[in-house]
C-alpha positions as CSV (number, residue, x, y, z in Angstrom):
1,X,3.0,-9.1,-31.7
2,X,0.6,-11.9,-30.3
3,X,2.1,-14.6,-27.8
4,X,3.0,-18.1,-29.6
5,X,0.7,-20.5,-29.0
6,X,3.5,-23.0,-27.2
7,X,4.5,-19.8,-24.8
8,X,1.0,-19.2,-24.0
9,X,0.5,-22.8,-23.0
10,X,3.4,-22.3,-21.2
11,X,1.9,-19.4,-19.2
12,X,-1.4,-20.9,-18.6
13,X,1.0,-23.9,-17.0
14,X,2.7,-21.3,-14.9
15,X,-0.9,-19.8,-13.8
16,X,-2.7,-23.1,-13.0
17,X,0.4,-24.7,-10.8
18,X,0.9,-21.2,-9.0
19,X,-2.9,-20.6,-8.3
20,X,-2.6,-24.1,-6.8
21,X,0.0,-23.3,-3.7
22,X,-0.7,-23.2,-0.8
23,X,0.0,-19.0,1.1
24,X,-0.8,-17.1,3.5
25,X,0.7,-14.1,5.5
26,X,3.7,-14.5,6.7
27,X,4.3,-18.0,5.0
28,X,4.7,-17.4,1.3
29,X,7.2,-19.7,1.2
30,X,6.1,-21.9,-1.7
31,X,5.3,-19.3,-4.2
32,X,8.8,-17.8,-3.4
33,X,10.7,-21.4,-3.8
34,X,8.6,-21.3,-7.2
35,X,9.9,-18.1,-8.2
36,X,13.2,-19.0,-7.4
37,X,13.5,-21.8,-9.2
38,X,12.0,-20.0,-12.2
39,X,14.7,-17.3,-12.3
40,X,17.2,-19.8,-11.4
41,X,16.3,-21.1,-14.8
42,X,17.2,-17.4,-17.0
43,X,21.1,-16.4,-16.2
44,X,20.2,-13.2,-17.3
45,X,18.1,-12.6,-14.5
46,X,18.4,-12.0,-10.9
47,X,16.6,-12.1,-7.6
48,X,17.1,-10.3,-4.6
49,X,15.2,-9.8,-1.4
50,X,14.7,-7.1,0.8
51,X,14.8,-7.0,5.0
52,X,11.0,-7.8,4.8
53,X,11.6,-10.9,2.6
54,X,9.8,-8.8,-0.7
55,X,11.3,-10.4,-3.8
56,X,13.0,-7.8,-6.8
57,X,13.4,-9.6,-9.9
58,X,15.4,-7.3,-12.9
59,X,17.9,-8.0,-15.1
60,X,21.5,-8.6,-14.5
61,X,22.5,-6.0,-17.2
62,X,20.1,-3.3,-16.9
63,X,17.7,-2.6,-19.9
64,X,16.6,0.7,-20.9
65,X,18.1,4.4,-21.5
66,X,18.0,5.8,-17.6
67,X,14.4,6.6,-17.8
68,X,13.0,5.8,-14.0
69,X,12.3,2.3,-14.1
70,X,8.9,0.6,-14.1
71,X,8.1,-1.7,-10.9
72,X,5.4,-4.3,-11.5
73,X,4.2,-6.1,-8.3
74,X,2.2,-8.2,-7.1
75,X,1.3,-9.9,-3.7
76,X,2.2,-13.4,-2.6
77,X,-0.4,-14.3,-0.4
78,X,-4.3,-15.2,-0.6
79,X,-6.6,-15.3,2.6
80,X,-5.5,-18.7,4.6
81,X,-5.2,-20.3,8.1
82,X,-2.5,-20.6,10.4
83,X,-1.9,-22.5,13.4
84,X,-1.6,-20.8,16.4
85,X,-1.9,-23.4,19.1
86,X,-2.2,-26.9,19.1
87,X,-4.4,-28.0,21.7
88,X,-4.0,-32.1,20.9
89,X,-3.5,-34.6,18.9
90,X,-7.0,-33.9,17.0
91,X,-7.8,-30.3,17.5
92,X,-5.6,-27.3,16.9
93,X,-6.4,-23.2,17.2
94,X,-6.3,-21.5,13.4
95,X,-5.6,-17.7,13.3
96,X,-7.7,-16.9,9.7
97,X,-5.3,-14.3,8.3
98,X,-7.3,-11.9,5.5
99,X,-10.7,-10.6,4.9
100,X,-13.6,-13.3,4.7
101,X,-18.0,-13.2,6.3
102,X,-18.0,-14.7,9.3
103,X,-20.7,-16.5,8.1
104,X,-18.2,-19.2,5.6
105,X,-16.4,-20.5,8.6
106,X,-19.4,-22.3,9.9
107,X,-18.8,-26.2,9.8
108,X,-16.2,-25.0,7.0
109,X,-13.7,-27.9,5.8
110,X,-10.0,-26.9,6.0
111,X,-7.2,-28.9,4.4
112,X,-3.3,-28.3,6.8
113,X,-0.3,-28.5,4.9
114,X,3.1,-29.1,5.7
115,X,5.4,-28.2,2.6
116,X,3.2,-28.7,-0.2
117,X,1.6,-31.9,0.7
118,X,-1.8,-32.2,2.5
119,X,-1.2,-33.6,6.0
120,X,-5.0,-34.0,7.6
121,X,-8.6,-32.6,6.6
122,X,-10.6,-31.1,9.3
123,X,-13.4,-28.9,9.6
124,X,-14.1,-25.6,11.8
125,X,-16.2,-25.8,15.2
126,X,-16.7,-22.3,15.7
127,X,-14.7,-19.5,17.2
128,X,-11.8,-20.0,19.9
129,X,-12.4,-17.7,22.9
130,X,-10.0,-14.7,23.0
131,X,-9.4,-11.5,21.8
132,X,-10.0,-10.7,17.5
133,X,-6.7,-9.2,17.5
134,X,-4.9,-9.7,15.7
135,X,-6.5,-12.2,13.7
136,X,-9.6,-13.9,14.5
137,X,-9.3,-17.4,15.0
138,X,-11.0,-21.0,14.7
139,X,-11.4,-24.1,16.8
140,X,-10.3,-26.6,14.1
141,X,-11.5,-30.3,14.7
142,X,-9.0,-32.8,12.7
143,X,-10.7,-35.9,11.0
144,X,-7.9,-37.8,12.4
145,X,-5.1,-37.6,14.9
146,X,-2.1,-36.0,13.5
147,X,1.4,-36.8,14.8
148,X,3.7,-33.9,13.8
149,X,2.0,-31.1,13.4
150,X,3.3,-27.7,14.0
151,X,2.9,-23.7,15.3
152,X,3.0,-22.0,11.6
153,X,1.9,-24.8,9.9
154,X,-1.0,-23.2,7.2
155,X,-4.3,-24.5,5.9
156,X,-6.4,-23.6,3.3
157,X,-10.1,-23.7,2.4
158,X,-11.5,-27.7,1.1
159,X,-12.1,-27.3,-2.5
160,X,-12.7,-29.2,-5.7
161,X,-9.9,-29.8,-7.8
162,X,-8.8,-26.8,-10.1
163,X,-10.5,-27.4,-13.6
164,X,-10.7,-25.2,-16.2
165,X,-14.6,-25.0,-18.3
166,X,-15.3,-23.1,-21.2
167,X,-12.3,-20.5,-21.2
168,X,-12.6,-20.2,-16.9
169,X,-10.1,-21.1,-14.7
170,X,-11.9,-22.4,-11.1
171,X,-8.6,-22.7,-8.6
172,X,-7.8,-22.1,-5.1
173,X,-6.3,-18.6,-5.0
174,X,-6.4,-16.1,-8.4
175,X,-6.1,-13.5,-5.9
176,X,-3.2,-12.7,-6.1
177,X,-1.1,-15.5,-7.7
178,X,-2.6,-15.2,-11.1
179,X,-1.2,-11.5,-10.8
180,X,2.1,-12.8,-10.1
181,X,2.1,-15.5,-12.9
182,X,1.3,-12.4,-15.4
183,X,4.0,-10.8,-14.5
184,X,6.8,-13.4,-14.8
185,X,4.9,-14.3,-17.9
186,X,5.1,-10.2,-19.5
187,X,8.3,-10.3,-17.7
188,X,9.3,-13.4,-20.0
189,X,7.9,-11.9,-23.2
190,X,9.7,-8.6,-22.4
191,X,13.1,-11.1,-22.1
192,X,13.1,-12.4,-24.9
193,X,12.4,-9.6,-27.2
194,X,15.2,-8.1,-25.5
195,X,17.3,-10.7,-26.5
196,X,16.1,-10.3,-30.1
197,X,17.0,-6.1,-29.3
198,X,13.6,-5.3,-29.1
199,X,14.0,-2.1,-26.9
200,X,12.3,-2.4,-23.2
201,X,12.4,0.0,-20.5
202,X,13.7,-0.8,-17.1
203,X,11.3,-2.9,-15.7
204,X,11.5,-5.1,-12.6
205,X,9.3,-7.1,-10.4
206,X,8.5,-6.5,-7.1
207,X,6.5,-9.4,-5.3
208,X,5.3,-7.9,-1.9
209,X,4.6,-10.3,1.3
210,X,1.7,-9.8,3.9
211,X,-0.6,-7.7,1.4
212,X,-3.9,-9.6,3.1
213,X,-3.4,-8.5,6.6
214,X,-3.1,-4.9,5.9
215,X,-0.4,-4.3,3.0
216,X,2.3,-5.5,5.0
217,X,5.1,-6.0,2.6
218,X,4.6,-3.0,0.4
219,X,4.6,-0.3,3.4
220,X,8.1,-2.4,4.5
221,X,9.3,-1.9,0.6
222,X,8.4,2.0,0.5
223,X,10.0,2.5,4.1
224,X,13.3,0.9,3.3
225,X,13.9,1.7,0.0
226,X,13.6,-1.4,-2.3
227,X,11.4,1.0,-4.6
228,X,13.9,3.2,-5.9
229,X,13.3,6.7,-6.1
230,X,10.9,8.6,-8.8
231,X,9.8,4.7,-9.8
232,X,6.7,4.1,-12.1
233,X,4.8,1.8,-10.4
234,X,2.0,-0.8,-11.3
235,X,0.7,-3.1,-9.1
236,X,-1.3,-5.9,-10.0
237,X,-5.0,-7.5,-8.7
238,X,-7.6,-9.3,-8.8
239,X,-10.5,-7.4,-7.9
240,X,-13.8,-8.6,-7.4
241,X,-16.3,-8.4,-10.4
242,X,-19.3,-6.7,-10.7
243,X,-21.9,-6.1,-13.2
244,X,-20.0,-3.7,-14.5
245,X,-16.6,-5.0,-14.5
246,X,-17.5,-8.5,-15.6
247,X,-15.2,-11.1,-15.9
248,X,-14.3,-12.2,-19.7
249,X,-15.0,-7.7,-20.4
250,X,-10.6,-7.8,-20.4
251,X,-7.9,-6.7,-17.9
252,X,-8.9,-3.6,-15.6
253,X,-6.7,-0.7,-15.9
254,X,-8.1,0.6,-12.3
255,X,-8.0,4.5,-11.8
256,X,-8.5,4.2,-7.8
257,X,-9.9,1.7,-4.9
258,X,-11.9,2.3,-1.6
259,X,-9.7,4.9,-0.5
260,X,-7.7,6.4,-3.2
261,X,-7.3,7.4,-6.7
262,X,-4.5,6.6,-8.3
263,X,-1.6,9.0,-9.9
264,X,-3.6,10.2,-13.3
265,X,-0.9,10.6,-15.2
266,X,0.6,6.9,-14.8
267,X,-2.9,5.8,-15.2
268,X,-3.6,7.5,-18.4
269,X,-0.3,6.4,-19.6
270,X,-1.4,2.6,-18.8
271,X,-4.8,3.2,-20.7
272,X,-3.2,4.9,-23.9
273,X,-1.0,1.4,-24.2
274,X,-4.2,0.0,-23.7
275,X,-6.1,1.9,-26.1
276,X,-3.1,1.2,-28.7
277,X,-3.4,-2.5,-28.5
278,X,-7.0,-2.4,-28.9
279,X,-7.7,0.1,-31.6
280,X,-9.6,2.4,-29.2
281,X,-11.2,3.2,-25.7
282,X,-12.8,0.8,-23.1
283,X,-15.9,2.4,-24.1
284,X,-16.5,4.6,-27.0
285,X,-17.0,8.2,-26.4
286,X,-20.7,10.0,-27.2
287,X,-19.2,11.6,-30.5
288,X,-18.1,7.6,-31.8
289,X,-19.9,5.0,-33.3
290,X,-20.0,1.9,-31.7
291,X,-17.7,-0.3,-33.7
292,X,-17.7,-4.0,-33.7
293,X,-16.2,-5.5,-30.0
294,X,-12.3,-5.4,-30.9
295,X,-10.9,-9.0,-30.6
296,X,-8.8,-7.4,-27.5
297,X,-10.7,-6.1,-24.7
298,X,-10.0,-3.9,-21.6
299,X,-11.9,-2.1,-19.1
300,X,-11.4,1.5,-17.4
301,X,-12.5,1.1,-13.8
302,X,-12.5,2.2,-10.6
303,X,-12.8,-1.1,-8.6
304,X,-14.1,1.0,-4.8
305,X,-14.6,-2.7,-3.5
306,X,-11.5,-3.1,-1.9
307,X,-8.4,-1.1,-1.3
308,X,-5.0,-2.4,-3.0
309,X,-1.7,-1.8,-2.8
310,X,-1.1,1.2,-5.3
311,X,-3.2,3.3,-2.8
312,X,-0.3,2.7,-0.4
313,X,2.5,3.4,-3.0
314,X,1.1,6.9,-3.6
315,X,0.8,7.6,0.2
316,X,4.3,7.3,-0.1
317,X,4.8,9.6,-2.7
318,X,5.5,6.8,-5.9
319,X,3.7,7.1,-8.9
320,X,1.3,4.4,-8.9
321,X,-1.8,2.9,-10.4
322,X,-3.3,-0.7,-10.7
323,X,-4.0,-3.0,-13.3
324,X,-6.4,-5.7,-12.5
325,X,-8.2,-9.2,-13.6
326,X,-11.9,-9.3,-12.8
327,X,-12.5,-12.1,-10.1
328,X,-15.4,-14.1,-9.3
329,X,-15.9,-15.8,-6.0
330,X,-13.8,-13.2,-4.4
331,X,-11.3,-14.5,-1.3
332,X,-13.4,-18.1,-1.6
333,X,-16.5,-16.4,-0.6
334,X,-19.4,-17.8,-3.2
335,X,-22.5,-16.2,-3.5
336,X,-21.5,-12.9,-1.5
337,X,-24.2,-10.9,-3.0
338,X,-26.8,-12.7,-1.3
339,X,-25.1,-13.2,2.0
340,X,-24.2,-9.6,2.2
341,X,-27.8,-8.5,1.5
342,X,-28.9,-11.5,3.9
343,X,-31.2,-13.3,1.2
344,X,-28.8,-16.2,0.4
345,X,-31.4,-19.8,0.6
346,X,-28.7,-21.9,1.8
347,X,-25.9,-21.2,4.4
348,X,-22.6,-19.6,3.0
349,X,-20.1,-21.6,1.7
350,X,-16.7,-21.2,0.7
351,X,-15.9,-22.0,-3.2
352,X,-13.0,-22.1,-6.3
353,X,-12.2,-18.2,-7.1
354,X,-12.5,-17.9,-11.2
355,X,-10.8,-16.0,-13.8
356,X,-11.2,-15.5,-18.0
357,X,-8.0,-17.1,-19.8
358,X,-8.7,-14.1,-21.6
359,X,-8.1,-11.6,-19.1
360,X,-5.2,-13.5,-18.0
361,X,-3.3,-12.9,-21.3
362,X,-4.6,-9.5,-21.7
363,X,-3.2,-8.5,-18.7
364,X,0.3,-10.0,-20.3
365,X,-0.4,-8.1,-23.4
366,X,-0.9,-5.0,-21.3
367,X,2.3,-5.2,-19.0
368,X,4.3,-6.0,-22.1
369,X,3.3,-2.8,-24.1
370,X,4.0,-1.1,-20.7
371,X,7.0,-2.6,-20.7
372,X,8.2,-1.6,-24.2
373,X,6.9,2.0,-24.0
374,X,5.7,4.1,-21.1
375,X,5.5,7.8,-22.4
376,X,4.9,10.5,-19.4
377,X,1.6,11.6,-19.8
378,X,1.4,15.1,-19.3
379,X,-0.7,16.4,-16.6
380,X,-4.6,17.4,-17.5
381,X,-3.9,20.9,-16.7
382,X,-1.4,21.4,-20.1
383,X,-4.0,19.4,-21.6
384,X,-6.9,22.2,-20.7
385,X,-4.2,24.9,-21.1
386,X,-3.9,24.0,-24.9
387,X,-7.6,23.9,-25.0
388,X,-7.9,27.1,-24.0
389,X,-5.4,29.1,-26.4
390,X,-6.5,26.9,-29.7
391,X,-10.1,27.8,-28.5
392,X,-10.7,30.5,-26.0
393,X,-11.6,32.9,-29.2
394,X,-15.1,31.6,-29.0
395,X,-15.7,33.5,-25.7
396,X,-14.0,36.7,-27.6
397,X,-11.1,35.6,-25.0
């Protein structure tokens, strides 16, 4: 059943004031107090944290029938600065904690925050002497002296004002708030059906800290338990677009990254809901006509640009895949094409990361029809065992 237009104003609200906050590594602090106050708001709901400070949302009375429940998680930090020493009044040392060129730091303006309010602009001077480990970091010059500021406090790239043009949001950090906004938005959807006895699985949210410097909060979660065991699990992106992925082409249900492929089974379970909402495949196969573009879209990939958390949750032994929103301007970095293949005309500079609306909502679409109904998949081998005794009597088999 398609979202009401006054909940999915409501969950582009949710997207553009999350996508706004400032995060980083270790201080996700905002984007938690958001989330708190957000299921402070739905008594049937509740939060808990684990020892690493990951955030489980579920519901108070458990939904489903005792199938294995269905984790949906996302990260809660985007590339960002910290301060790691303040050498006066004017300048300060900034550890840069994710994965960004070299090349965007240069004369790079940096906005410091303390809470959510900007406290001074500044731009980068070039590289503090030291060793890279474990974060690089930045001499920072301030634009004026600051009284106050503090070890921990974060910054963030300067950029325009978040805007959205012609269906595209342009904000600070998609990657990976807009994944986490989804997901309290399906989660939402799946609430209120539930209320209206709509069946849903088990579902809960799993919001994982640290992803940026190396997965952090999702190896702590697998470790310790918060993912219970024989869990479905689906993590949530946004991975960078290509040609072939293109931003606008629908929500990503991913099959693998730079160093995995995902569980097959969960993934083709993902891509049948998919297929169900949309009246057919990503692409159509060789034997099908191509059929007028459905008015929902989606997109089978495998995304080997990056490496994401499901590739960690099936090192552990979970089920897992990904389902992801195409991104443009990936971690800030704008044009990276050319400055990765060294033919960029001007220098490299950092820039608003963009999404489709209409992957946003088709990536709530998706997690909701997960939500609703999950069906176990079985594996390829029945598949091509079935095959083979409906068929083997053409090789006299």
């Amino acid at each position: 059943m398609p979202i009401p237009d006054d909940r999915r104003a409501l969950y582009q609200r949710w997207l553009c004031e999350l996508t706004r906050l400032p995060t980083a590594a270790g201080h996700e602090e905002r984007v938690i107090e958001w989330i708190e106050r957000w299921v402070d708001q739905r008594p049937d709901l509740a939060l808990e944290r684990d020892v690493h400070g990951n955030l489980v949302v579920q519901a108070t009375k458990r939904w489903g029938s005792g199938e294995p429940p269905v984790l949906i998680t996302a990260h809660l930090d985007h590339p960002a600065f910290v301060v790691e020493k303040i050498i006066d009044r004017a300048q300060a040392e900034l550890s840069f904690r994710g994965g960004v060129m070299d090349d965007y730091f240069a004369e790079a303006r940096v906005n410091l925050y303390r809470g959510n309010e900007r406290m001074v602009g500044g731009t980068i001077r070039g590289r503090a002497e030291g060793p890279d480990e474990p974060f690089k970091c930045w001499l920072c010059e301030l634009d004026e002296p600051l009284e106050g500021m503090r070890v921990g406090d974060i910054g963030t790239w300067e950029l325009p004002e978040q805007e959205i043009v012609d269906g595209v949001l342009y904000t600070n950090a998609c990657d990976d708030l807009a994944a986490v906004a989804a997901a309290l938005a399906a989660m939402e959807e799946l609430r209120l059906a539930h209320e209206g006895n709509v069946p849903a699985l088990d579902v809960r949210l799993l919001f994982t800290r640290a992803e940026e410097v190396g997965f952090l909060g999702a190896i702590g979660a697998c470790r310790d338990g918060t993912i219970p065991e024989g869990a479905r699990v689906i993590a949530l992106e946004n991975s960078r677009s290509f040609a072939d992925s293109p931003i606008g082409g629908g929500p990503i249900v991913r099959v693998g990254d730079r160093v995995s492929v995902f569980t097959p089974e969960l993934t083709g379970a993902v891509a049948k809901v998919a297929e169900d909402i949309a009246g057919g495949p990503a692409i159509p196969t060789a034997s099908q006509k191509q059929a007028s573009a459905p008015a929902w879209r989606w997109q089978r990939k495998l995304m080997a640009g990056g490496a994401c958390e499901a590739s960690v949750f099936c090192s552990f032994g979970y089920q897992s895949t990904c389902v992801c929103l195409p991104l443009g301007n990936y971690h800030n970095m704008a044009d990276l094409d050319a400055v990765q293949a060294q033919i960029n005309s001007t220098p490299a500079r950092v820039g608003r990361e963009y999404i489709a609306l209409s992957d946003y909502f088709g990536m709530i679409d998706l997690l909701v029809g997960c939500g609703q109904s999950l069906p176990d998949r079985p594996p390829f081998r029945q598949r091509v065992e079935k095959l083979w005794h409906e068929r083997a009597f053409v090789l006299g088999s």
